[in-house]
C-alpha positions as CSV (number, residue, x, y, z in Angstrom):
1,X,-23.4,-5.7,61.0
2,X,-24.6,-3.9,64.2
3,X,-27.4,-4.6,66.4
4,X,-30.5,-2.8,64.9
5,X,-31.0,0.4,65.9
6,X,-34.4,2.5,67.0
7,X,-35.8,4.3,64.1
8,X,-38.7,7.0,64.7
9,X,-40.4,8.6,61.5
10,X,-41.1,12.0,61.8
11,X,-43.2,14.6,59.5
12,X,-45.2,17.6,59.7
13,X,-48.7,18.4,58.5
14,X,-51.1,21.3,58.0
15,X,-54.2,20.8,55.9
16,X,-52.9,17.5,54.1
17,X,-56.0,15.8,54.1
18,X,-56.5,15.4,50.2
19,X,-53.0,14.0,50.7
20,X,-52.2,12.3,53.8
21,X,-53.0,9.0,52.9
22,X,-50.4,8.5,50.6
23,X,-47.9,9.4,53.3
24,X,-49.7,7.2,55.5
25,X,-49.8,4.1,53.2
26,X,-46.4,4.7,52.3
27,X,-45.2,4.0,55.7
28,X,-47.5,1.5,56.7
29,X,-46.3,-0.8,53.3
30,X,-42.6,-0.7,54.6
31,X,-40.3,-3.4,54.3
32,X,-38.9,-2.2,57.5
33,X,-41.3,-1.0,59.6
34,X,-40.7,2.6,61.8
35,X,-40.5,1.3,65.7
36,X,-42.8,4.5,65.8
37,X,-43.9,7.2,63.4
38,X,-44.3,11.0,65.1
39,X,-46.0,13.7,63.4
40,X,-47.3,17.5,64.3
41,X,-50.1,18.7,62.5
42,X,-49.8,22.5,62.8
43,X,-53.1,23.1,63.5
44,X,-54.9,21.7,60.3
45,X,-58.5,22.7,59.7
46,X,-59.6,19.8,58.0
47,X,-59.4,16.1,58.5
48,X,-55.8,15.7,58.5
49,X,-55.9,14.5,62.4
50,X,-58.3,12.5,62.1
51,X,-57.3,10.5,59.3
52,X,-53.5,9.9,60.3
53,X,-55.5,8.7,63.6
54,X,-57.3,5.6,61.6
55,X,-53.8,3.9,61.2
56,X,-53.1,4.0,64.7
57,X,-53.8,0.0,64.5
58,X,-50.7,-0.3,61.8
59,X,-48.3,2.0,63.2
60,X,-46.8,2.9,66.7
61,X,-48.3,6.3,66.2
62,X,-48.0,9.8,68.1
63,X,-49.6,13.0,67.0
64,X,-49.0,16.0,68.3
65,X,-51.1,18.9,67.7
66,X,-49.3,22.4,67.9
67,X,-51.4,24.9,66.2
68,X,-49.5,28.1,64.7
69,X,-45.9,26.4,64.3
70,X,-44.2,26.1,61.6
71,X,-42.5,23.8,59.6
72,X,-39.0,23.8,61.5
73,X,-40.9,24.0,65.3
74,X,-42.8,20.9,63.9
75,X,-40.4,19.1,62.7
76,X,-37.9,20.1,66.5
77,X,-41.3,19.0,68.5
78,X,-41.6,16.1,66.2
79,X,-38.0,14.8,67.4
80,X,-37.5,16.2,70.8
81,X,-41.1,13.6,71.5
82,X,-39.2,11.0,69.8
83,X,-37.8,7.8,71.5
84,X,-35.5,6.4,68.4
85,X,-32.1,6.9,68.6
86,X,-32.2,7.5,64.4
87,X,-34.6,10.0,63.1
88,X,-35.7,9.8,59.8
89,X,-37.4,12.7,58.4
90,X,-39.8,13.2,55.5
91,X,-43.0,15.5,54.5
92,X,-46.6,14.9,54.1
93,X,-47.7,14.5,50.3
94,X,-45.0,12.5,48.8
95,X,-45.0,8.4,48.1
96,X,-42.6,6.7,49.8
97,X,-40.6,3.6,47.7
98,X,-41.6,0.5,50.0
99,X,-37.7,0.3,50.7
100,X,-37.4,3.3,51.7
101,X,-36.8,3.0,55.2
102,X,-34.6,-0.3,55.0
103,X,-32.5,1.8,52.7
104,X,-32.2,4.6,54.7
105,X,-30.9,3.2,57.4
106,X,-28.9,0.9,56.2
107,X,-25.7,2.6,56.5
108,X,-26.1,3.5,60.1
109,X,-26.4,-0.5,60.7
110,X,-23.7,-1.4,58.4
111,X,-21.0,1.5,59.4
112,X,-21.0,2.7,63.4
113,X,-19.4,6.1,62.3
114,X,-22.8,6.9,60.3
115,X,-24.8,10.5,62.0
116,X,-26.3,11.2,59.1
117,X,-27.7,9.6,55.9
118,X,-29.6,11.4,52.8
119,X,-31.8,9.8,50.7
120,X,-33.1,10.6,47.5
121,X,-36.6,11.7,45.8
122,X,-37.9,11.8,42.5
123,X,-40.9,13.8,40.4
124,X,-44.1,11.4,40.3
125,X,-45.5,13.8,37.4
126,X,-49.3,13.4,36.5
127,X,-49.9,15.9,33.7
128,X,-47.5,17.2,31.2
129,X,-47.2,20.6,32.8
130,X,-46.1,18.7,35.7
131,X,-43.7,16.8,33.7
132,X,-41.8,19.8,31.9
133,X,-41.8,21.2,35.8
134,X,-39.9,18.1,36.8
135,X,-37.3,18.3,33.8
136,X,-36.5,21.9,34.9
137,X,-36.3,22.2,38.6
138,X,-35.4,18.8,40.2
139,X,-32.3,17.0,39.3
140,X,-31.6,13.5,38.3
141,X,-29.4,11.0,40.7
142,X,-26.4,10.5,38.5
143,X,-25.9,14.6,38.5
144,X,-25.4,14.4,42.1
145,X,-22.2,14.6,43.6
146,X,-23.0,12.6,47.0
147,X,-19.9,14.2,49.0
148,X,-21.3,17.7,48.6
149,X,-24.9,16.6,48.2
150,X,-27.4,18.1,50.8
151,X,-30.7,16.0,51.4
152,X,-34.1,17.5,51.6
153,X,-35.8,16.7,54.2
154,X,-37.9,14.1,52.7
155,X,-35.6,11.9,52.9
156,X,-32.9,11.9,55.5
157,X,-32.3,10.5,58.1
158,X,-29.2,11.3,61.1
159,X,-29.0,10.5,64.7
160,X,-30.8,12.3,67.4
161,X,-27.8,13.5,69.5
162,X,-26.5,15.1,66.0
163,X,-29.5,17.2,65.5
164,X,-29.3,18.3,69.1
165,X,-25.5,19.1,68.3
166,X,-26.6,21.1,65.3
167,X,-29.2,22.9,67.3
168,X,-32.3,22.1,65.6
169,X,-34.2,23.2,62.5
170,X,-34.1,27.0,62.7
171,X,-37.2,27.8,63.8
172,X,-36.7,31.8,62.6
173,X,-36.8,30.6,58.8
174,X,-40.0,29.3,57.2
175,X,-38.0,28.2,53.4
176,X,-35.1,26.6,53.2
177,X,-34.8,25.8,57.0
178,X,-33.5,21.8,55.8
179,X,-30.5,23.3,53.7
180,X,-29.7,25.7,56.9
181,X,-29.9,22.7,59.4
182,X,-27.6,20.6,56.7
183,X,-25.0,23.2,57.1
184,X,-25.0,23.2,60.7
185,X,-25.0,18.9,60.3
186,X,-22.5,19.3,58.3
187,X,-20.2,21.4,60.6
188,X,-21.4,19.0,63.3
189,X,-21.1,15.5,62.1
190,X,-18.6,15.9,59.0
191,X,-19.3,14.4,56.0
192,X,-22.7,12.3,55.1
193,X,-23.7,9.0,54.1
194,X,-25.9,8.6,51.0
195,X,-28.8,6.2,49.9
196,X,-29.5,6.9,46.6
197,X,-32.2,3.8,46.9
198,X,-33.9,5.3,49.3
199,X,-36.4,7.3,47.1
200,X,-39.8,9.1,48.2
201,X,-41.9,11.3,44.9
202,X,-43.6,14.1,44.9
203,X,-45.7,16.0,42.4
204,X,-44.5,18.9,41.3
205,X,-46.1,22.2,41.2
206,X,-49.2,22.1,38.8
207,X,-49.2,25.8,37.5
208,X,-47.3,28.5,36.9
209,X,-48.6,30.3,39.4
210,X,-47.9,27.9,42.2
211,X,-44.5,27.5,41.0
212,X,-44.1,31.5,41.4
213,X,-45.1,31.2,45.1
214,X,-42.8,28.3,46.0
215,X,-40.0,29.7,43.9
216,X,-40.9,33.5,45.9
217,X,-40.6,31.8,49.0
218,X,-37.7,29.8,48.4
219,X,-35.3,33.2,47.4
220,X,-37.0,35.2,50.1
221,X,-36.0,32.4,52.3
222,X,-32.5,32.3,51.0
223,X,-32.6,36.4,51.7
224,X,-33.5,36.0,55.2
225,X,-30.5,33.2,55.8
226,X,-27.9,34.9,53.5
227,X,-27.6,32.0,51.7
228,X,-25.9,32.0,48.0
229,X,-25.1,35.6,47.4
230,X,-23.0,34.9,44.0
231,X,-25.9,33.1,42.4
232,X,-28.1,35.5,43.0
233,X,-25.9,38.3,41.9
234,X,-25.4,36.8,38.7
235,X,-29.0,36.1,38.2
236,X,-29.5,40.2,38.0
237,X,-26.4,41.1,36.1
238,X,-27.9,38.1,33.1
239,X,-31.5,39.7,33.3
240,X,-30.9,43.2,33.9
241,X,-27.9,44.2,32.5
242,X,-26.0,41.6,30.5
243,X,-29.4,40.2,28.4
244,X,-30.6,44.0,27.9
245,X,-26.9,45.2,26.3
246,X,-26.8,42.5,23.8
247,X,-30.6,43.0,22.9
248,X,-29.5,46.6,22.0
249,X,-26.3,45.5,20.2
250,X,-28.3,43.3,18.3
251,X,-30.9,45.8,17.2
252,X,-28.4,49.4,17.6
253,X,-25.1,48.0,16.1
254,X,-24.9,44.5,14.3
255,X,-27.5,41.0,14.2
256,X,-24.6,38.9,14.7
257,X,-24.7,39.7,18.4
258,X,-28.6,37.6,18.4
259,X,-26.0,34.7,17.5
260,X,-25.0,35.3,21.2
261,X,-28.0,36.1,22.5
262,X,-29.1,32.4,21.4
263,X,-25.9,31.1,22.4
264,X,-26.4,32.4,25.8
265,X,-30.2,30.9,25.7
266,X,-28.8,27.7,24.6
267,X,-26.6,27.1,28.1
268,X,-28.9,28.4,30.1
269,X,-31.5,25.9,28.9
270,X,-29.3,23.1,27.9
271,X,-29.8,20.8,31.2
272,X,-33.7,21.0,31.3
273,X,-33.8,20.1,27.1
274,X,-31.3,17.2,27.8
275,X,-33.3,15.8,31.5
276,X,-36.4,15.6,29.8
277,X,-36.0,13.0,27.2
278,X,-33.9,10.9,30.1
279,X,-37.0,11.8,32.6
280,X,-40.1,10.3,29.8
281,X,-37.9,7.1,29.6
282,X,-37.5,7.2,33.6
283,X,-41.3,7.2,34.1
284,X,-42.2,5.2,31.1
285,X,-39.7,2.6,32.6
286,X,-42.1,2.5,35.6
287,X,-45.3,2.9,34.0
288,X,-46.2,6.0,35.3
289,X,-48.1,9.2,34.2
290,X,-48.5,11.0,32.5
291,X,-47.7,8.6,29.8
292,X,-48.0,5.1,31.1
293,X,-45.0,3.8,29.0
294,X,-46.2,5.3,25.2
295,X,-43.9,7.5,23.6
296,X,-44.6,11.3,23.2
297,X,-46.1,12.3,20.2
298,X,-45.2,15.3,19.1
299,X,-47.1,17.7,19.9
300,X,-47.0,16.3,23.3
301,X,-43.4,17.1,22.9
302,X,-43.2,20.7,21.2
303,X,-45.9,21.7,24.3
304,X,-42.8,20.4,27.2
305,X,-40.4,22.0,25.1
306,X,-42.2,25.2,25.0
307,X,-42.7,25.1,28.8
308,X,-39.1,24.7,29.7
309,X,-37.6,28.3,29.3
310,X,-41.2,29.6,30.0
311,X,-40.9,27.7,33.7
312,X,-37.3,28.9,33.9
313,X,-37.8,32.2,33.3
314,X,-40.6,32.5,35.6
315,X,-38.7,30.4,38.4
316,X,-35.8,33.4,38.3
317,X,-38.4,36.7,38.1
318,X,-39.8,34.7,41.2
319,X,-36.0,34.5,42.9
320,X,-35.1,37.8,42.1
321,X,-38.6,39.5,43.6
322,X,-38.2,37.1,46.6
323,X,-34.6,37.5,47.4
324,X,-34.5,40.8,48.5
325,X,-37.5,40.8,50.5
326,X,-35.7,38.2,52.2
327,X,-33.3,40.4,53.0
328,X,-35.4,43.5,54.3
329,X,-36.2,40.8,56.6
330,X,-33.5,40.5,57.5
331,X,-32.3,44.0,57.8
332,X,-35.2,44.4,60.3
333,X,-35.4,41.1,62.4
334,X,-31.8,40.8,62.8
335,X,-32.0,36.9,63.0
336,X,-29.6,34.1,64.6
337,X,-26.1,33.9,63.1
338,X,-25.9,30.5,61.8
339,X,-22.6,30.5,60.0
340,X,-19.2,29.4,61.5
């Protein structure tokens, strides 16, 4: 075991203050407590400030207020102001497991080769909407494969001379700036440590129409990085060409060719049908909403069935409307090569 190490908690904030508290509590309930916790608040309107200020008497607190910057500059100013040797990242809004920390860092004390550790999250679902969200978009932790998994950056954690080798969050991209600065850790530092323990949850999004919005801004930010071209070329040949031929097979030339139209609908949707039984255990196991541990009846079941391709479908209309706005971008603003 090596001696223990600095650790300083970063995060980034702008008009959390319905919110902040969790985050707050979260870190203040640690098993292993931060040597300091450093957060910029990008100019919040509200009481965001000044409630991360009342636990100045629990925490070794800095905030740092940098109106106008966005999530990546926070999270750079957050780290350059830093004094631990081991940064660990995570956002404003989620609950953070009281291990989390401990966990986190535990491979850094235990192995001196560790630069950089990724943690894990799961959905903290309060509604049924919210719960059918979860089962679609986020994955469970035995479908990860930890060599090629990349952390969010809610929880991860990596040295402080790595992120300066890796050059920072981009501060060009404003979506999917922690899966950019993972590929640059990654080119860095090698291959990362994983804490699958080390949990924080979020809520998912609430409504369709926030779910559009994030899901918009996600593909616009993969347009603007030139990040997974393949995927989103096969997300337009399924919609617009491959789904609208057998539609007019099916009607023009023979109804066995709706046998593969449901075929096709059947993989597409067969992960979110199977997480979501696995997902109503997970919570129930804890207790947790939205069903504090009852079973489903069922037309609390037929309603998160009829959500799932309903969410999916909606996620990719968002992807493929947000992808190539990304790129014109792009075209114009001629960003930072990041590859190689």
């Amino acid at each position: 075991m090596l001696p223990r190490q600095t650790v300083s908690v970063i995060a980034t904030v702008l008009n959390e203050g319905d919110h902040i508290h969790r985050l707050m509590r979260s870190l203040s309930a640690q098993t292993r407590l931060p040597d300091e916790v450093v957060i910029v608040d990008g100019g919040s309107r509200d009481q965001t400030a000044a409630l991360i200020q009342t636990y100045a008497d629990r925490l070794t607190l800095r905030l740092l207020v940098e109106p106008g910057c966005n999530i990546s500059a926070g999270r750079n100013r957050a780290i350059a102001a830093a004094q631990g040797a081991i940064i660990a990242a995570t956002d404003a809004g989620v609950d953070i497991a009281p291990d989390w920390l401990e966990k986190l860092i535990a491979p850094f004390e235990a192995e001196p080769a560790t630069q950089v550790v990724g943690g894990f999250f799961t959905p903290a679902a309060e509604t049924l909407f919210e719960l059918a969200m979860g089962a679609t978009v986020l994955p469970l932790l035995d479908e990860i494969q930890p060599q090629t998994f990349l952390p969010s950056s809610r929880s991860v954690a990596f040295l402080k001379t790595a992120w300066s080798a890796a050059g920072g969050y981009p501060e060009w991209l404003d979506y999917c700036e922690d899966l950019i600065f993972d590929f640059r850790l990654r080119q860095v530092v090698g291959a990362f440590a994983f804490a699958p323990g080390a949990l924080v949850a979020f809520r998912p999004r609430g409504s369709l129409r926030s779910f559009f919005k994030q899901y918009y801004r996600y593909a616009r930010g993969d347009g603007k990085a030139d990040l997974w071209r393949k995927r989103h070329a096969a997300r337009y040949v399924t919609y617009l060409v491959a789904a609208p031929l057998l539609l007019l097979a099916a009607v023009l030339l023979h109804p066995a060719f709706w046998l593969l139209l449901l075929a096709g609908g059947m993989v597409y949707l067969r992960q979110p049908y199977q997480r979501l039984p696995r997902l109503v255990r997970l919570l129930n196991e804890r207790q947790q909403p939205p069903l504090h541990g009852r079973a489903p009846s069922l037309r609390e079941w037929l309603y998160c069935w009829a959500l799932l391709p309903v969410i999916r479908v909606v996620g990719d209309v968002a992807k493929m409307i947000g992808y190539p706005a990304g790129w014109r971008w792009r075209m114009q603003n001629h960003p930072p090569q990041w590859k190689g």
